[in-house]
C-alpha positions as CSV (number, residue, x, y, z in Angstrom):
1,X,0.0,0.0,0.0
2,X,1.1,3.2,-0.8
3,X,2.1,6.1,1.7
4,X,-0.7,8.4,0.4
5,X,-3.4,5.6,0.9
6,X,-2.1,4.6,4.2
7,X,-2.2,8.4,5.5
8,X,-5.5,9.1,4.0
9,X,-7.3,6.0,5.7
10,X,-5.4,7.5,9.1
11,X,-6.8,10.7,9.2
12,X,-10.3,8.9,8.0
13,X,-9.9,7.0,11.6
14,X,-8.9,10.3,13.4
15,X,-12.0,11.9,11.5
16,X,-14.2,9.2,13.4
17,X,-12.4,9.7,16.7
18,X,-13.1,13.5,17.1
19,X,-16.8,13.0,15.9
20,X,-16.7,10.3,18.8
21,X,-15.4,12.8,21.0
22,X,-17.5,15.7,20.5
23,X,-20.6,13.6,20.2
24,X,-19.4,12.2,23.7
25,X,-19.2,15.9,25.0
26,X,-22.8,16.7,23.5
27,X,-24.9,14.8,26.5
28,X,-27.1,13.7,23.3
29,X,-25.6,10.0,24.3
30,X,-27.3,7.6,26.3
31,X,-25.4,5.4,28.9
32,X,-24.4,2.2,27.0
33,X,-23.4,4.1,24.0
34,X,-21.3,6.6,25.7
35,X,-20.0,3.4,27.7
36,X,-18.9,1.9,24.2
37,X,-17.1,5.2,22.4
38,X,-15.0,6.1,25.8
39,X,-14.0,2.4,25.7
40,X,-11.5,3.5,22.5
41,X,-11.8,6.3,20.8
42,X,-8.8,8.7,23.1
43,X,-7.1,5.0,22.8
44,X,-7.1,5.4,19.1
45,X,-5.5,8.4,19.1
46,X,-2.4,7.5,20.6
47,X,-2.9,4.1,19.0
48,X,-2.2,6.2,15.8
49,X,0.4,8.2,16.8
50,X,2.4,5.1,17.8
51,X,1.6,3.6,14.0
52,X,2.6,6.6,12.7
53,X,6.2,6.1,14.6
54,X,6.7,3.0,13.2
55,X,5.4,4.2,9.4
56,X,7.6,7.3,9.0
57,X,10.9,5.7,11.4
58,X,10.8,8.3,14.0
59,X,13.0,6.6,16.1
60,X,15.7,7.1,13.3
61,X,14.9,11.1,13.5
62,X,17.6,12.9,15.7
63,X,16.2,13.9,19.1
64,X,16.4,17.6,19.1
65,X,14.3,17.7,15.8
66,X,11.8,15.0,17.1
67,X,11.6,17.0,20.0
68,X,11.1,20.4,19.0
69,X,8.7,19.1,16.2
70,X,6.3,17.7,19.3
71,X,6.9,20.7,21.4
72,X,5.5,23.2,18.5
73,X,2.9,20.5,17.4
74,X,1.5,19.7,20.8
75,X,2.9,22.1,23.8
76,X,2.8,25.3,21.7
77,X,-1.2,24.6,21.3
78,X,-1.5,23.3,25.3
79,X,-0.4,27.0,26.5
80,X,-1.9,29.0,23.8
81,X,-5.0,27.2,24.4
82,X,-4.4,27.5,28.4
83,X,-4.6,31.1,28.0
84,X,-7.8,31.4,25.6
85,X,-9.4,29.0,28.0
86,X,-8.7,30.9,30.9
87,X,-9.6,34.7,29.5
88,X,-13.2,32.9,28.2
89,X,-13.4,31.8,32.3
90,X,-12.6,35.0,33.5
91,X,-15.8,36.8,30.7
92,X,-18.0,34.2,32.2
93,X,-17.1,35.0,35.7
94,X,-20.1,37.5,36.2
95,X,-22.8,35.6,33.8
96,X,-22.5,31.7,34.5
97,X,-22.8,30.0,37.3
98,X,-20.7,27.4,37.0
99,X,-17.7,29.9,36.5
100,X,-16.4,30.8,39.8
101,X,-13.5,32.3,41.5
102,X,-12.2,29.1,42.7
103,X,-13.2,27.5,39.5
104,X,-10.7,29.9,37.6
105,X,-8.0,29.5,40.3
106,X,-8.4,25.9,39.9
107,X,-7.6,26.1,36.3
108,X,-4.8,27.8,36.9
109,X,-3.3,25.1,39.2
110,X,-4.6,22.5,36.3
111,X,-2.5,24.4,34.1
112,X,1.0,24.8,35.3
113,X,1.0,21.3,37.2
114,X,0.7,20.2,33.2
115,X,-2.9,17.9,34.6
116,X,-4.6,20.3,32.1
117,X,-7.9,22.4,31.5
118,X,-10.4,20.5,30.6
119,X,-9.5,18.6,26.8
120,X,-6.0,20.3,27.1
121,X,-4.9,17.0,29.2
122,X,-4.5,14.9,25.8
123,X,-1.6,17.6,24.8
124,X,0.7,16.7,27.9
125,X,0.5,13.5,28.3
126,X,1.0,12.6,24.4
127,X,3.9,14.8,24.3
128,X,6.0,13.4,27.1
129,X,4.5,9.7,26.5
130,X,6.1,9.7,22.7
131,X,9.5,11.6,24.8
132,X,9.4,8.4,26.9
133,X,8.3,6.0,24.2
134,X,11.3,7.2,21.8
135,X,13.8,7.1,24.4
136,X,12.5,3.3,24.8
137,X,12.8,2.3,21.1
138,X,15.6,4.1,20.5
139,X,18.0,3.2,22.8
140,X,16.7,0.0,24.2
141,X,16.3,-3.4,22.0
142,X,13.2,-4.9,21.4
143,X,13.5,-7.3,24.1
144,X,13.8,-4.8,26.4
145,X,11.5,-2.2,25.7
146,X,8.3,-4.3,25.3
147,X,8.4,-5.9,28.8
148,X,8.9,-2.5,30.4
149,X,6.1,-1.1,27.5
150,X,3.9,-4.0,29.3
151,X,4.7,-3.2,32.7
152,X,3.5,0.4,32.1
153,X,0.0,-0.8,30.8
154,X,-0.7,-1.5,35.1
155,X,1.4,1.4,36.9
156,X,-1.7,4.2,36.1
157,X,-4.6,1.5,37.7
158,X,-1.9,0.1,40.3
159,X,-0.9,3.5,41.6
160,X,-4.0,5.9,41.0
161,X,-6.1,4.1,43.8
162,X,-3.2,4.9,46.3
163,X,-3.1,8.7,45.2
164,X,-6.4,8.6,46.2
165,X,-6.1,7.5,49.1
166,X,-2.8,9.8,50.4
167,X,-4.2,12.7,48.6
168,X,-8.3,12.4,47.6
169,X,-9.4,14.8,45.0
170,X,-11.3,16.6,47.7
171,X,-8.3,18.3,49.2
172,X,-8.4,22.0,49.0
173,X,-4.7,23.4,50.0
174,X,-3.1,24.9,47.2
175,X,0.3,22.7,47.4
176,X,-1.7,19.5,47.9
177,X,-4.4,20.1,45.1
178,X,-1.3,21.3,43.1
179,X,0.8,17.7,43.4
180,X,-2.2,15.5,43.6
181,X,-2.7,17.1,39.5
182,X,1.1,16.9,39.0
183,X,0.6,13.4,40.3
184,X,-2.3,12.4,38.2
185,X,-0.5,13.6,34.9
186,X,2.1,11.2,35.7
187,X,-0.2,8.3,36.0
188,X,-1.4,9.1,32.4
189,X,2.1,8.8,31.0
190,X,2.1,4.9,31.3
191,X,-1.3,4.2,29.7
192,X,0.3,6.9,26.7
193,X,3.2,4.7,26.5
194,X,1.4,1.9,26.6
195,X,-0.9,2.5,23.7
196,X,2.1,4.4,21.7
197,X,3.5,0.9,21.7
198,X,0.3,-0.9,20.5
199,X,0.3,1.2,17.4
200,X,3.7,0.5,16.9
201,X,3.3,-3.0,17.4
202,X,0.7,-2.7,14.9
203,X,2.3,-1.1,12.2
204,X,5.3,-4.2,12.8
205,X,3.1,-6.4,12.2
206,X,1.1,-5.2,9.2
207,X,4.0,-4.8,7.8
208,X,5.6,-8.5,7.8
209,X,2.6,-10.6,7.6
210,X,0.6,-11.9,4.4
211,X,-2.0,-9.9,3.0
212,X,-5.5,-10.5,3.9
213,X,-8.4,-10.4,0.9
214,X,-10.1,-7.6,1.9
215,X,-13.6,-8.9,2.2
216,X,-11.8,-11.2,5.0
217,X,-10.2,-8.4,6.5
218,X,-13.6,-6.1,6.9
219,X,-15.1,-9.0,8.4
220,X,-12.2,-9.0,10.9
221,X,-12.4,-5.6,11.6
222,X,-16.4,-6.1,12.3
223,X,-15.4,-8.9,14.7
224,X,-13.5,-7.0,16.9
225,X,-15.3,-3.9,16.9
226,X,-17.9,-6.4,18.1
227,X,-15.3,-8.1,20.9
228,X,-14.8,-3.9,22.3
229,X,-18.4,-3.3,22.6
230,X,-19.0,-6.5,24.7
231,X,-15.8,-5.6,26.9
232,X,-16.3,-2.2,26.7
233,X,-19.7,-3.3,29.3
234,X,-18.2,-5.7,31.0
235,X,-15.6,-3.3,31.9
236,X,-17.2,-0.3,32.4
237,X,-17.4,3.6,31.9
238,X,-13.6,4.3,31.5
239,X,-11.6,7.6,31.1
240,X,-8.1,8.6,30.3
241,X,-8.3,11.6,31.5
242,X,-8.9,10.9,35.1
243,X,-6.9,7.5,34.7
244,X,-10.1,5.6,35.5
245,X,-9.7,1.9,33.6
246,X,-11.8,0.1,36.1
247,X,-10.3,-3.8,35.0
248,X,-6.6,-2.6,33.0
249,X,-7.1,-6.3,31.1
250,X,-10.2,-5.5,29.6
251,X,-9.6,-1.6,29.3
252,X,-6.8,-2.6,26.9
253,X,-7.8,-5.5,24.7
254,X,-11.2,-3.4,24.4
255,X,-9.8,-0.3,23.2
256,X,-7.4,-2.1,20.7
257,X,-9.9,-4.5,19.1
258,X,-11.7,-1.2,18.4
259,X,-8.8,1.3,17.0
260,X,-8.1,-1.7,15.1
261,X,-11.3,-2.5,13.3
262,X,-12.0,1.2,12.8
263,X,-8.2,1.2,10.9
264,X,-9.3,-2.0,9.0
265,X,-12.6,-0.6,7.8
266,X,-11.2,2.5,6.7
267,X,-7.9,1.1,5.0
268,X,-10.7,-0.8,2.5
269,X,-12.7,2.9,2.1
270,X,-12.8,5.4,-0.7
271,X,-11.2,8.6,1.1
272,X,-14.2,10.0,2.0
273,X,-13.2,14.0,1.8
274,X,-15.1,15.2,5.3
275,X,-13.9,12.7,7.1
276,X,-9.8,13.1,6.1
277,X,-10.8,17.0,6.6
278,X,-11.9,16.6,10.1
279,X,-8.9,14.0,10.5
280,X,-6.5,16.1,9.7
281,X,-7.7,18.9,11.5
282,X,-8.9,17.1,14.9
283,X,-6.2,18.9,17.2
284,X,-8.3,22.5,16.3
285,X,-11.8,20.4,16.8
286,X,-10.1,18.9,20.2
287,X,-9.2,22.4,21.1
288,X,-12.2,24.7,20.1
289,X,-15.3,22.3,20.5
290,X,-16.0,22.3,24.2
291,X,-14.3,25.2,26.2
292,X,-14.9,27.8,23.5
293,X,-18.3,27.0,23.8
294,X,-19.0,25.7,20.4
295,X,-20.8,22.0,21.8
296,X,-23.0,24.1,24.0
297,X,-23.9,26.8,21.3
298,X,-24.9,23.8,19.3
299,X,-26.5,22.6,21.8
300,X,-28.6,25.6,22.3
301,X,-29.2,26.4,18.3
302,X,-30.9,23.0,18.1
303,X,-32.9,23.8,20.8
304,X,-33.8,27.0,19.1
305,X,-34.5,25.6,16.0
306,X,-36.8,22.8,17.5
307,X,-39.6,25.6,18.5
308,X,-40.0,25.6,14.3
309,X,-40.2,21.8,14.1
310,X,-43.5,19.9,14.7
311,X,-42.0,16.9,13.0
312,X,-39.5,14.1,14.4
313,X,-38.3,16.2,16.2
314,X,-35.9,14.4,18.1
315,X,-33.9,13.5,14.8
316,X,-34.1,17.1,13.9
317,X,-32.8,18.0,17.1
318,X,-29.5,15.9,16.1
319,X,-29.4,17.1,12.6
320,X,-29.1,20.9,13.2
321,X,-26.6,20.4,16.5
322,X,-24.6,18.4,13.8
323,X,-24.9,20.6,10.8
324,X,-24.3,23.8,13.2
325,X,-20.7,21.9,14.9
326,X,-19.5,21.0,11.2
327,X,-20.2,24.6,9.9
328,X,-18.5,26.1,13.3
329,X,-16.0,23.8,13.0
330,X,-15.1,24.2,9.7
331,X,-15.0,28.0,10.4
332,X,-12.8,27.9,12.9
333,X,-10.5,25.4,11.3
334,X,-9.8,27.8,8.2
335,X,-9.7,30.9,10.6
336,X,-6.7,28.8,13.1
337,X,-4.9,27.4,9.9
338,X,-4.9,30.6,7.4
339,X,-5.1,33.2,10.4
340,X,-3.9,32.1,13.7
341,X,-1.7,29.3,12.7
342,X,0.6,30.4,15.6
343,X,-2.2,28.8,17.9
344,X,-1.2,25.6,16.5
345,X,2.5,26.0,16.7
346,X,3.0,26.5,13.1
347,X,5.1,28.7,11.9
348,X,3.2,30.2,8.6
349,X,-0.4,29.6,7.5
350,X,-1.3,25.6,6.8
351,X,-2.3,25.7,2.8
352,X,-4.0,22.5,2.6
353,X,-5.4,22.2,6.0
């Protein structure tokens, strides 16, 4: 398979796991299903990024360059973001009640112990997960590095119920608050490391086995889709972001039968244009969707719009929330990449975003 193919059936599965994520962040989800996306789709991303390590060498990339490239891509966006976040807090302060003094000093603790506002936690802990995870390939032989890559997978579930324990989330000191967050990044660092080296694993594999009719291969892909969804409620309501994986055993297979089906499905698809658009862009929909307020104007558009609407309305309901986030989204996505590229880390205006 060529490298254009490969990359356009990657950001096709990226496409899926922001419209998983925002949908997840739009309360229009029920229980089970909202069990079954959070079971994989953060998973995937890192899943992705570890594929991608193994696809374009990175290990063979000299570490000042790798490391500067990640800083721009992933750090510049986590404090530019931190900042936008915060100044939308403080021009809430008098009108919401859910923004409050504390709230906003909160943030700021959330900020600098690197735990991160809100979505801004993916941007730390995939940043110094691949740091760790390049380190590991690159200087340590495979024998090595996947034992310690395995031992990583239980540190986060092994260690988190301690930390919460020693310090509970309900402690209210700054110094305390401020290391339990410092803490709980940390704990994320394994599970990153751990998934880095699924995709990597992956992308080893795909590359020295046989190839697979595709009709087979789809079918495989449905299977263990299939195999997530039924561990995915054995296991439970999981979350990445507050290191909650309930069973690690089940947290793991789940979310890599997923990322993998989804990667399998879309290796056999046309490039469908939106998707790859919303694939390539999902670090601005990541950034933009929930803290600046665009899920929640959706929200109350399709709200709006259903005082008009004497007709199923529930399906309208979803239909205008959707068509206002893509149309948002979209907006916002040319605006950062032509306008405000420096958001993003870049360093001049993205031509083909």
């Amino acid at each position: 398979m060529d490298k254009s193919k490969r990359l356009s059936y990657i950001d096709m599965a990226k496409g899926i796991a922001i419209i998983l994520v925002v949908a997840g962040h739009s309360t229009l989800m029920g229980k089970g299903p909202l069990t079954f996306i959070t079971s994989f789709h953060m998973p995937l991303f890192f899943i992705i990024s570890g594929l991608l390590f193994y696809y374009k060498n990175t290990k063979s990339e000299d570490f000042k360059s790798f490391a500067r490239k990640r800083f721009f891509g992933m750090m510049v966006p986590y404090i530019s973001f931190s900042v936008i976040y915060l100044i939308l807090y403080y021009l809430q302060l008098k009108s919401s009640e859910l923004i409050t003094p504390e709230y906003i000093h909160d943030a700021y603790l959330q900020t600098f112990s690197l735990y991160g506002i809100s979505v801004l936690w993916f941007l730390p802990a995939i940043f110094f997960g691949e740091i760790i995870f390049y380190f590991l390939i690159k200087k340590l032989p495979v024998k090595i590095a996947a034992p310690i890559i395995i031992v990583c997978a239980f540190i986060p579930t092994f260690l988190k119920g301690r930390l919460d324990v020693l310090i509970p989330d309900t402690v209210t000191t700054d110094g305390l608050r401020f290391l339990r967050l410092f803490l709980v990044f940390l704990l994320r660092l394994p599970g990153a490391v751990t998934f880095l080296g699924i995709g990597y694993a992956l992308g080893v594999i795909k590359e020295k086995s046989r190839p697979i009719k595709p009709v087979l291969e789809v079918l495989i892909a449905v299977l263990l889709i299939g195999t997530d969804a039924s561990l995915a409620f054995l296991n439970g309501g999981v979350d990445m972001h507050y290191v909650s994986y309930n069973n690690p055993f089940l947290f793991y297979i789940a979310a890599t039968s997923a990322s993998l089906g989804i990667l399998l499905i879309c290796k056999h698809l046309p490039n469908i244009r939106p998707l790859s658009f919303f694939g390539k862009n999902s670090l601005i929909v990541m950034l933009t969707h929930l803290d600046c307020l665009m899920v929640i104007s959706g929200l109350s558009f399709a709200w709006w719009m259903d005082s008009f609407i004497s007709f199923a309305k529930y399906y309208m309901y979803i239909l205008n929330f959707t068509l206002f986030m893509v149309i948002t989204e979209t907006a916002l996505i040319f605006l950062i990449n032509y306008c405000l590229f420096f958001l993003i880390g870049k360093k001049k205006p993205v031509k083909d975003p």
